[in-house]
C-alpha positions as CSV (number, residue, x, y, z in Angstrom):
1,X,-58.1,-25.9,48.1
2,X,-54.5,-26.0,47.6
3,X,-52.6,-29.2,46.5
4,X,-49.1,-30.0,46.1
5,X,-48.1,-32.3,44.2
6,X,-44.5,-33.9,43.6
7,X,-43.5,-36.4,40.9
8,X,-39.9,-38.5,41.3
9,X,-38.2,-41.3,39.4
10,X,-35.9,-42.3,42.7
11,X,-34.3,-44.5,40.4
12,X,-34.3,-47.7,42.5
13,X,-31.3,-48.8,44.9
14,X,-28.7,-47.8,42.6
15,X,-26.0,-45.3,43.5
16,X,-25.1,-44.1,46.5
17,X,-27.3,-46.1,49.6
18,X,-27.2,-42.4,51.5
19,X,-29.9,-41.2,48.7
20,X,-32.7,-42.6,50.5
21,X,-32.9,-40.9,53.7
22,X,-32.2,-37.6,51.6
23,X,-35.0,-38.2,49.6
24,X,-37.4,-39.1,52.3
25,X,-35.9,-35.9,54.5
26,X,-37.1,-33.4,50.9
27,X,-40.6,-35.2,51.1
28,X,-40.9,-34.2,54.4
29,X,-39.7,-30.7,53.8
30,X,-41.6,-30.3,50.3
31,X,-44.6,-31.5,52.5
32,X,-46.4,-32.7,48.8
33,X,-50.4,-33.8,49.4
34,X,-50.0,-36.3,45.9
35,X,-46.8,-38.1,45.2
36,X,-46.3,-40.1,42.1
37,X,-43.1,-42.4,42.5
38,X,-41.0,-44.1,40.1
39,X,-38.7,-47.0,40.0
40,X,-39.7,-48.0,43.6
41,X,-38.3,-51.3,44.9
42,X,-40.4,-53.5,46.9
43,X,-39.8,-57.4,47.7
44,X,-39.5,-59.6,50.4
45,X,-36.1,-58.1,51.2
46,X,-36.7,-54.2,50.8
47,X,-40.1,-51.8,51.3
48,X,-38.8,-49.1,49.5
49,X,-41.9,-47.1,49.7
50,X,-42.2,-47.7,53.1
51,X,-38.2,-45.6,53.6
52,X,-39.5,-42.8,51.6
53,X,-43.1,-42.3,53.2
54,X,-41.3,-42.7,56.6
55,X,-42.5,-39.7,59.2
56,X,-44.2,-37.9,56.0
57,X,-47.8,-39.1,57.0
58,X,-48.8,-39.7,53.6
59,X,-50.4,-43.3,52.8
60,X,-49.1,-45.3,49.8
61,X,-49.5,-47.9,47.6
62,X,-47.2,-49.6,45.4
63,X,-47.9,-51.7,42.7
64,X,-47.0,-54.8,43.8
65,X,-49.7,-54.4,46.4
66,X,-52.3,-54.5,42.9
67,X,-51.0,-56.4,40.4
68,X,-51.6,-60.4,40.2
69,X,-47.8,-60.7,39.4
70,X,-44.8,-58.8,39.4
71,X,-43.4,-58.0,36.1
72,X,-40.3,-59.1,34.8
73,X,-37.0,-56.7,35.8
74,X,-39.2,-55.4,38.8
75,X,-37.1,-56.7,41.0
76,X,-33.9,-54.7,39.7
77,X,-36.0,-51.6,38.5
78,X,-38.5,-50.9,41.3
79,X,-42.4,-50.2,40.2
80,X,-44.6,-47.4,40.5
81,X,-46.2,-45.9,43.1
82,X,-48.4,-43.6,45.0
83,X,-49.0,-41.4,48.0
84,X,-51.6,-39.1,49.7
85,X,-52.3,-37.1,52.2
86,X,-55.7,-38.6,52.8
87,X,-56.6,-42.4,52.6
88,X,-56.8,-43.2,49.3
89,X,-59.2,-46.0,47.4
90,X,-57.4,-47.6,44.6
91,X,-59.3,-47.5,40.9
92,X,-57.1,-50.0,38.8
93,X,-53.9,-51.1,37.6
94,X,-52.7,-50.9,33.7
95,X,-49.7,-53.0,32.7
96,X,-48.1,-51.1,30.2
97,X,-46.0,-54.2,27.9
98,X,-46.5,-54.1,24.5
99,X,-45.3,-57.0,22.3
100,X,-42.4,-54.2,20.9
101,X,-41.9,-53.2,24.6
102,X,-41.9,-55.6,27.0
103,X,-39.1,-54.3,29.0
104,X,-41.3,-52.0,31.0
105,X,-41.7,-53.1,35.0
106,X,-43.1,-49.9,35.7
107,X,-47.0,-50.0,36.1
108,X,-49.3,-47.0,35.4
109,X,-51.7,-47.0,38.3
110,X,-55.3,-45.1,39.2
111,X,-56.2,-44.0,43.1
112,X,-59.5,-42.1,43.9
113,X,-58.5,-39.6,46.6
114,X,-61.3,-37.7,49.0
115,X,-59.7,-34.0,48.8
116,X,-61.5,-33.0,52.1
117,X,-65.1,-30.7,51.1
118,X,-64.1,-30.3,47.4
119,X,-65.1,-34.2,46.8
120,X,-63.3,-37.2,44.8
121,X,-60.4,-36.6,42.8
122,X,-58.5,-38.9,40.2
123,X,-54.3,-39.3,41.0
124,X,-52.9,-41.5,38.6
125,X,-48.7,-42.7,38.6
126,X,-47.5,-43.6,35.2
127,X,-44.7,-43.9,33.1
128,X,-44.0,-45.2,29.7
129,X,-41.4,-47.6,27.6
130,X,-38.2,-46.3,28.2
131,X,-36.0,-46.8,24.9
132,X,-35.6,-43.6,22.4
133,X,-36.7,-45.6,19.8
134,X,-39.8,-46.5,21.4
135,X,-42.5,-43.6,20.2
136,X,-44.6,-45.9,18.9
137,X,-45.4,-47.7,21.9
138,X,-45.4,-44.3,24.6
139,X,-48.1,-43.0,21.8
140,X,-50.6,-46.7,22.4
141,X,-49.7,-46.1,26.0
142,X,-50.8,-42.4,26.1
143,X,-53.8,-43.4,24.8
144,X,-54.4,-46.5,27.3
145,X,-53.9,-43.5,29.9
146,X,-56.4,-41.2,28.7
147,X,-58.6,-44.3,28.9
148,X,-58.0,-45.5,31.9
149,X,-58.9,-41.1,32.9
150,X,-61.9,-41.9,31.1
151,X,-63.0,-44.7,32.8
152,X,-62.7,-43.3,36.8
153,X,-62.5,-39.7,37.1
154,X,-64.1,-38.2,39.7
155,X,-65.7,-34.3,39.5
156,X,-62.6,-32.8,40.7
157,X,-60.2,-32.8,37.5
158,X,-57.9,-35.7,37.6
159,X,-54.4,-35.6,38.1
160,X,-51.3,-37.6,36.3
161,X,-47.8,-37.7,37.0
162,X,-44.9,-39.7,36.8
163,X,-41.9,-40.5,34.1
164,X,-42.9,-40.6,30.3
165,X,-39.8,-40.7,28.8
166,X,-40.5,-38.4,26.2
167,X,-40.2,-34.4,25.0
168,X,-42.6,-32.2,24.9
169,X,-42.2,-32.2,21.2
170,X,-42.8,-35.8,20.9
171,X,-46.9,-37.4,19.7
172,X,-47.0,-39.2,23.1
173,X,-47.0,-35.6,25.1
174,X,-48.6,-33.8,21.9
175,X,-51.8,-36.3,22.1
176,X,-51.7,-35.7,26.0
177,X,-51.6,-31.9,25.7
178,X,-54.8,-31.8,22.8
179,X,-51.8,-30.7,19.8
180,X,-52.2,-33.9,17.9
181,X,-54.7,-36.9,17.5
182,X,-53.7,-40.5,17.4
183,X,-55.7,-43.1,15.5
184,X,-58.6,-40.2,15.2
185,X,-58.8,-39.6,18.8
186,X,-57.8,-36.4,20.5
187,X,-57.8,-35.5,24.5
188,X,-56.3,-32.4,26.5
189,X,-54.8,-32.2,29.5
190,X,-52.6,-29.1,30.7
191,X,-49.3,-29.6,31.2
192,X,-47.8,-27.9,34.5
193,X,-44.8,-26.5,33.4
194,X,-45.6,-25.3,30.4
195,X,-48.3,-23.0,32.4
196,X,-46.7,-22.2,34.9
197,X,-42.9,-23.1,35.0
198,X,-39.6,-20.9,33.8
199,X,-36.8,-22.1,31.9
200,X,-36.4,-25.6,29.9
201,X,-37.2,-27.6,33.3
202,X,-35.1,-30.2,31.9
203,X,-35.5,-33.4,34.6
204,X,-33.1,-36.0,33.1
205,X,-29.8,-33.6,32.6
206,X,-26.2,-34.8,31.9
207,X,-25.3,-32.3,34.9
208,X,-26.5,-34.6,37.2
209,X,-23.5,-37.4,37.9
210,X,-26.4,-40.1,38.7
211,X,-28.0,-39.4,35.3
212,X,-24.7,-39.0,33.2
213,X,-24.0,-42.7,33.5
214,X,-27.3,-43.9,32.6
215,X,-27.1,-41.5,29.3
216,X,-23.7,-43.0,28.5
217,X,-25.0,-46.4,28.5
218,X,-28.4,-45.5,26.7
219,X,-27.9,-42.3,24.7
220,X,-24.1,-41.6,23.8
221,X,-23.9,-38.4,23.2
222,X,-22.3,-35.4,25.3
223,X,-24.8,-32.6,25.7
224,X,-27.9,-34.7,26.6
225,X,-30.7,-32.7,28.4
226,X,-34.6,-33.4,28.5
227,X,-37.8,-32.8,30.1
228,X,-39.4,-35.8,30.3
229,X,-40.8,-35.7,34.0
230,X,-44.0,-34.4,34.0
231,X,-47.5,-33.3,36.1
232,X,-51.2,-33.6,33.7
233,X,-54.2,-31.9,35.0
234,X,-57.6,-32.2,33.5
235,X,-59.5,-30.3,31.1
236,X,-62.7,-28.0,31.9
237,X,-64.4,-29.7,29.2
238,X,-63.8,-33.5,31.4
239,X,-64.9,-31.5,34.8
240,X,-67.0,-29.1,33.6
241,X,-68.5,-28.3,37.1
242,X,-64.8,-28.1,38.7
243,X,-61.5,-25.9,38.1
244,X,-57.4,-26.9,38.6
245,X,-55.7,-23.9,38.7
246,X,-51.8,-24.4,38.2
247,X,-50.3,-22.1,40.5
248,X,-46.6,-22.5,40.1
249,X,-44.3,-25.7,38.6
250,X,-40.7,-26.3,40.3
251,X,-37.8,-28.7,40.3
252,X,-36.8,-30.8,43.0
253,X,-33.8,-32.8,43.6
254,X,-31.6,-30.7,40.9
255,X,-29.3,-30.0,43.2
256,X,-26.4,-32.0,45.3
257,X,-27.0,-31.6,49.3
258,X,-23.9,-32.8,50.9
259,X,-22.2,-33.5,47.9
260,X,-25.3,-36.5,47.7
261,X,-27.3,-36.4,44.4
262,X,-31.1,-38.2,45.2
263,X,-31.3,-39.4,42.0
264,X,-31.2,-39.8,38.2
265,X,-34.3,-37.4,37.9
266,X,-34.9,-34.1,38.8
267,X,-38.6,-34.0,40.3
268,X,-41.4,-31.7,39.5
269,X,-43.2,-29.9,42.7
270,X,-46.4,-28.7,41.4
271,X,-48.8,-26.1,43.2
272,X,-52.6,-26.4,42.7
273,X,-55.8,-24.7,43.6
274,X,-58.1,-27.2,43.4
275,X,-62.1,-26.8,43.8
276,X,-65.7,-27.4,43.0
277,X,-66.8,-24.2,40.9
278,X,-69.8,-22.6,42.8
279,X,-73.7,-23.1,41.8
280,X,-74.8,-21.2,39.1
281,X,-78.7,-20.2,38.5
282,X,-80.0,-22.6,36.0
283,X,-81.4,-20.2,33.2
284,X,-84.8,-20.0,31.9
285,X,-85.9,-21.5,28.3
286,X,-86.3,-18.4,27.3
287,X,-83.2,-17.2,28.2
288,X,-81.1,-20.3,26.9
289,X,-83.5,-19.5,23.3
290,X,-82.6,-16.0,23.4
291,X,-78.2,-17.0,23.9
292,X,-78.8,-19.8,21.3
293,X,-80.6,-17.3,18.7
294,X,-78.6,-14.0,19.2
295,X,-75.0,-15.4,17.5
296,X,-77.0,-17.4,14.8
297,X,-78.8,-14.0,14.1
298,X,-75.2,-12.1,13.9
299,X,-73.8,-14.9,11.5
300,X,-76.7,-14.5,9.4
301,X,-76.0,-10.9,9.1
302,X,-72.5,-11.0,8.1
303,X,-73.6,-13.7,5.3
304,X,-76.2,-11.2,4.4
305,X,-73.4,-8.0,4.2
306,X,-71.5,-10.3,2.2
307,X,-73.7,-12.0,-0.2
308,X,-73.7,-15.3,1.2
309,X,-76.9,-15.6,2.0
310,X,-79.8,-14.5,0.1
């Protein structure tokens, strides 16, 4: 079955007030099935969430619909969120603060989703600690990510997205993409644009007036461009009955319309074919002896040829 999937740091209520009602008009015309949302506001005042899903048909949940308490800065930063095509059943809530980064309102957040005849599919939000010092902490909360995977996937092979802050060079996104362990632990998940996308599909780009004033504040430097918006998919080895094919990997939002920017981020638009892999014949003893013996026999050999074995 196809999927699309969209992930988008909307960067609060900052900027321009026009941006909302641009990004909810490229929902509705990207038409995504799973949307993982960033730096959504929601208070008494203001349901942000609810101005972006408007007319999309998609039904969300935001964080603050989960979580026993808000955390601090929510209230100026927005929270994470989530959005589906079908009626989703929320898993659980992780609250990312570390003791060395508690500045982090942004929950990472778990939804089962039914994907109509295919069967139950993990979506997850998340995002990590913002600062560029702050590796240590996005490689703990990697981890707690691949945990919180561990603990709800469904058979259909789960699905992150969301803001991480980080390169695709850096141990957060290495330990999420199987290239490195952390702490003697090692997972894999494929990373959408690097299958399928073309180009650098830098997200946070000093080309983008929104985003140029955040980096002036928080990196100071002129030439400032990184990918750090991304879309995970699970491994056979998690859903070994189930594929994810990644079809193509986009940006969204990296361009003005109307001279109106929708935010800080680009966004990723992700195209899936997602499915239950068919039956197979469950093989004989005999035959599962027989595929067992054949490559032991052939490594024998080659010791044999080569003196290895007597």
């Amino acid at each position: 079955m196809r999927l699309r999937v969209l992930a988008i740091n909307v960067q609060n209520t900052a900027g321009d007030p026009r941006r909302l009602d641009l990004l909810n008009s490229e929902i509705r015309r990207i038409a995504p099935d799973l949307v993982a949302f960033e730096e959504v506001i929601q208070s008494p005042e203001r349901n942000q969430l609810e101005e972006l899903l408007q007319g999309t048909g998609l039904h969300g949940t935001h964080q603050a619909d989960v979580m026993a308490s808000a955390p601090p800065w929510a209230d100026h930063y927005g929270g994470s969120a989530v959005a589906t095509r079908w009626p989703h059943r929320f898993a659980e809530v992780v609250d990312p603060r570390l003791p060395d980064a508690m500045d982090v309102p942004w929950a990472t957040m778990a939804v089962s989703v039914p994907v109509p005849d295919e069967g139950e599919l993990l979506f997850i939000s998340a995002s990590t600690s913002w600062r560029l010092e702050a590796e240590s902490a996005r490689e703990r909360q990697a981890v707690a990510l691949a945990d919180l995977d561990a603990r709800h996937r469904g058979p259909l092979p789960t699905i992150i997205a969301g803001d991480f802050n980080a390169t695709p060079d850096a141990a957060s996104i290495r330990y999420l993409t199987g290239q490195q362990s952390i702490g003697g632990r090692s997972v894999h998940y494929h990373d959408a644009w690097a299958v399928a996308g073309q180009g650098p599909g830098f997200t946070w780009n000093i080309d983008n007036p929104n985003a140029r004033s955040e980096m002036d504040a928080i990196v100071r430097q002129p030439h400032h461009r990184r990918r750090i918006d991304y879309v995970f998919v699970g491994s056979w080895y998690a859903h070994p009955k189930a594929h994810c094919y990644i079809n193509s990997a986009e940006l969204a939002f990296d361009q003005p319309i109307g001279g109106i920017w929708a935010s800080d981020h680009y966004g990723v638009v992700v195209d899936l074919d997602v499915g239950m892999e068919p039956s197979r014949p469950q093989q004989s003893g005999q035959d599962e002896h027989r595929i067992l013996t054949l490559p032991l026999l052939a490594l024998a050999s080659i010791f044999r040829a080569t003196g290895m074995l007597a």
